[in-house]
N, C-alpha and C positions, 0 to 999 in steps of 0.2 A: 487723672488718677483712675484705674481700673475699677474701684469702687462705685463711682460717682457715674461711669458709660454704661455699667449692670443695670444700677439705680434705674437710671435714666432710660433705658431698654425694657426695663420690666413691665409683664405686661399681666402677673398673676393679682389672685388676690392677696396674699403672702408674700414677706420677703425673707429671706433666712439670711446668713454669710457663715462663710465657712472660710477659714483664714489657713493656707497651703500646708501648716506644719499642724493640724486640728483632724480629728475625724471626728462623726455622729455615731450615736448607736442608732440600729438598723430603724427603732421603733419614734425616735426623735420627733421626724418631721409629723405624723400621724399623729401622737400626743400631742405635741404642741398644737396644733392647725384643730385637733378637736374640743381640747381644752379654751383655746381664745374664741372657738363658735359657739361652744356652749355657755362661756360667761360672759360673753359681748366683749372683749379686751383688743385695746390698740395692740400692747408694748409688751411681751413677755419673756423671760430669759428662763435657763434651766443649772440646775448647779451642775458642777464639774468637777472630773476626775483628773488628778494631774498625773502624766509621766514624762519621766525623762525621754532625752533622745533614744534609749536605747531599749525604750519602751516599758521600764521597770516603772512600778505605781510608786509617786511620787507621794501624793497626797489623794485621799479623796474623803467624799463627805463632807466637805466644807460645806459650813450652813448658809442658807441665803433668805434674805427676809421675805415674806409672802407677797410683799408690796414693796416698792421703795418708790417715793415723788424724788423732785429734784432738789430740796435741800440735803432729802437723806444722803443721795446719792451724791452732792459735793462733801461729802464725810467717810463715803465709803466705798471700798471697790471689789461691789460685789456682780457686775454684770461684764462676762466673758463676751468678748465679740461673736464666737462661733457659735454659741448657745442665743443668742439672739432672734428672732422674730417678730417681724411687725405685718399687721393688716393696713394694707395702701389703703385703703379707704376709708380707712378711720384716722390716719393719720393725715398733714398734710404737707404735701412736695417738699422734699428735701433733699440736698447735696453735703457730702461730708466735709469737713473745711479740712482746704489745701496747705498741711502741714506736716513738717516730717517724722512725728511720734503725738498719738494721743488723738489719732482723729474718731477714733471709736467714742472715748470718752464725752469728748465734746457732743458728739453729735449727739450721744443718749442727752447729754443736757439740752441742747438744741429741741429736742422732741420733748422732753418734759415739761419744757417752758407751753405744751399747748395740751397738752393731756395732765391728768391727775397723779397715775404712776405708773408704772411697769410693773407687771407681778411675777415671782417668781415661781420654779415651778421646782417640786422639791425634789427632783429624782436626778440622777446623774445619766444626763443621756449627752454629753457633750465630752470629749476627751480633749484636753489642753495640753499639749507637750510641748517642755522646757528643751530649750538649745541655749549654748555659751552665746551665740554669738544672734541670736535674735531682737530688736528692739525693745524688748521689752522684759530683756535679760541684765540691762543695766540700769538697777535701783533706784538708783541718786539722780539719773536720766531722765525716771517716770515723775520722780517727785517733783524735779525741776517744771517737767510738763503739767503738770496737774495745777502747780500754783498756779504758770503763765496762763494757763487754758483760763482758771478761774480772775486772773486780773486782766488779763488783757481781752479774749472772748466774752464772758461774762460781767464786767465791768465789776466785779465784787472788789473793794476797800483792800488792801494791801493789811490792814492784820485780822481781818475776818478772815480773805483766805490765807494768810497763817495759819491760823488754826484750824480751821477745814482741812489744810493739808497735814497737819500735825494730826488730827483724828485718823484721815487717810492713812498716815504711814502705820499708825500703831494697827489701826484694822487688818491693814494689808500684812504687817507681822504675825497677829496673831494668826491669820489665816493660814500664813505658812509656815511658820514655826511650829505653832500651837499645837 
């Protein structure tokens, strides 16, 4: 997985990802990387703008919590892959797990399980653009993944994450409905 050879090559103090159909705003990288020096932080994400393919604003301003640890986060899905950042060195070595949807998700749990939480960062410096035909463009797909991630990855009880994913999907509605 190309994710995992980056990973594995990196050689800064920061990690970012940027996922092919996503851009930054120009000021991203600089907020974030100052923001997690100034408060000592592993894990941080930024909120996001959404547009479509054809570049019209889809949504934006969706709220993200200032903190989220990892039960919040089996509840909700509020960290963009491309808005992402972590400091390697407060973190420890990790590889994203070899699956075909949802290996973002996981692995924010993967890293929660050793840190407190991830904090959010309230400004929209991450653009997310929807396509028909992207992974994560089929609903029923993500929710399907999100259970398995949480019974099978996480060993969580078969109706706890029910309902973990049952909070997830309404979250994720309201986010983009709402």
């Amino acid at each position: 997985m190309a994710r995992n050879t980056a990973i594995a090559k990196a050689r800064g103090e920061y990690l970012a990802f940027l996922d092919s159909d996503d851009y930054w705003e120009p000021e991203k990288l600089s907020i974030q990387t100052c923001y997690m020096a100034k408060n000592d932080i592993a894990f941080s994400f930024t909120r996001i703008k959404i547009k479509n393919a054809k570049g019209l604003s889809v949504k934006s301003n969706i709220p993200i919590p200032n903190k989220i640890s990892y039960h919040g986060l089996l509840r909700q899905t509020v960290i963009a892959t491309s808005s992402v950042m972590l400091n390697r060195t407060k973190i420890p070595d990790f590889r994203m797990p070899l699956r075909r949807g949802g290996q973002d998700y996981a692995t924010w749990l993967q890293i929660l399980h050793n840190i407190d939480y991830a904090y959010g960062i309230n400004e929209s410096l991450t653009v997310y653009r929807t396509s028909n035909d992207s992974l994560s463009s089929n609903k029923l797909n993500s929710v399907r993944q999100v259970y398995e991630i949480q019974t099978q990855d996480e060993h969580i009880g078969k109706l706890s994450a029910a309902f973990n994913t049952l909070c997830f999907c309404i979250y994720a509605f309201r986010k983009h409905y709402m």
